[in-house]
Structures are given as C-alpha cells and as structure tokens.
C-alpha positions as CSV (number, residue, x, y, z in Angstrom):
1,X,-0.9,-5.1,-38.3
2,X,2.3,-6.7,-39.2
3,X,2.1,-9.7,-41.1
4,X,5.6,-11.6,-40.5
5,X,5.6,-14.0,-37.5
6,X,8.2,-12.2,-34.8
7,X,5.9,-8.7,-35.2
8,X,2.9,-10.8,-34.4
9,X,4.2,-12.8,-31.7
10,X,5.7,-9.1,-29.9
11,X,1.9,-7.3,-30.5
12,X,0.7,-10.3,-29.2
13,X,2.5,-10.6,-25.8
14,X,3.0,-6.4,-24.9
15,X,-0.8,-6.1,-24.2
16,X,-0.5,-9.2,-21.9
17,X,2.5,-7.4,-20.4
18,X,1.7,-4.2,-20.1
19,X,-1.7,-4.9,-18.3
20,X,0.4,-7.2,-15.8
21,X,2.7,-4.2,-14.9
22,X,-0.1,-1.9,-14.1
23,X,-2.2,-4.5,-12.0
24,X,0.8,-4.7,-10.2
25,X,1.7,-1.6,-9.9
26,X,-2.1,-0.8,-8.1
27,X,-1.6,-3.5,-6.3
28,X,1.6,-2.6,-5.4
29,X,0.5,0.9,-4.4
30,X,-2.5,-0.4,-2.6
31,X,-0.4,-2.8,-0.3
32,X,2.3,0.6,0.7
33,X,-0.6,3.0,1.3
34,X,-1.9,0.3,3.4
35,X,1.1,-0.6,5.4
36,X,2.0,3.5,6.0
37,X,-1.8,4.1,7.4
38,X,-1.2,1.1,9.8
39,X,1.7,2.7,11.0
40,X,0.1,6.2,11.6
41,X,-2.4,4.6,13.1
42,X,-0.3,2.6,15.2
43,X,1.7,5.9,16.2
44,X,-1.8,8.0,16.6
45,X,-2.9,4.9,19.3
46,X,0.5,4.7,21.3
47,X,0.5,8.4,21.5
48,X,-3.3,8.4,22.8
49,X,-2.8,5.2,25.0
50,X,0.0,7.4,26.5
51,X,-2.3,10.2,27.3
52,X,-4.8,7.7,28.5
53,X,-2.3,6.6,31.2
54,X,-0.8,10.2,32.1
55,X,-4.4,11.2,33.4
56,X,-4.9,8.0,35.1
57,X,-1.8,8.6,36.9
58,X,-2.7,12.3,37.8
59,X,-6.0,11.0,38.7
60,X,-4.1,8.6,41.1
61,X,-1.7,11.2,42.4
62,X,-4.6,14.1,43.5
C-alpha cells in the first residue's frame, strides 16, 4: 500500500467507485431487459387480441 496521502485517498475511493458502476450497470441492465419483455409482450397480446376478434367476427358472419 502506498504510504503518502493522495495514493491513499485514490485506493481509498476506486473500490467505492468501481462497486457503484457495476450496481448500476445490473441495475441498469435489469430495468432494459425489463422494459423490451414488456414490449414483446405487449406485441405478443395485441397480435393475439387480434386473432381473438377475427374469429369472433367469422363466428358472427357464418
């Protein structure tokens, strides 16, 4: 370890900093993965709701 005060203060702090950038980058990661399955499942509904009505309206029509 270095012993004058600057080196201390810097292996002091990167740790701190270094931890806070990967928390945030799994969060980060976390929140997007979330956000795109919403959307596929958001697509994956309409697309079924849409199906849903086409064969209530064929059912209407015969």
């Amino acid at each position: 370890m270095p012993q004058d005060y600057w080196s201390n203060a810097i292996f002091s702090v990167v740790p701190t900093i270094a931890v806070g950038l990967i928390f945030w980058l799994v969060m980060w990661s976390i929140m997007r993965s979330d956000r795109t399955e919403r959307n596929s499942y958001a697509k994956i509904e309409a697309e079924e709701r849409a199906k849903a009505v086409a064969r209530v309206d064929t059912t209407i029509q015969s």
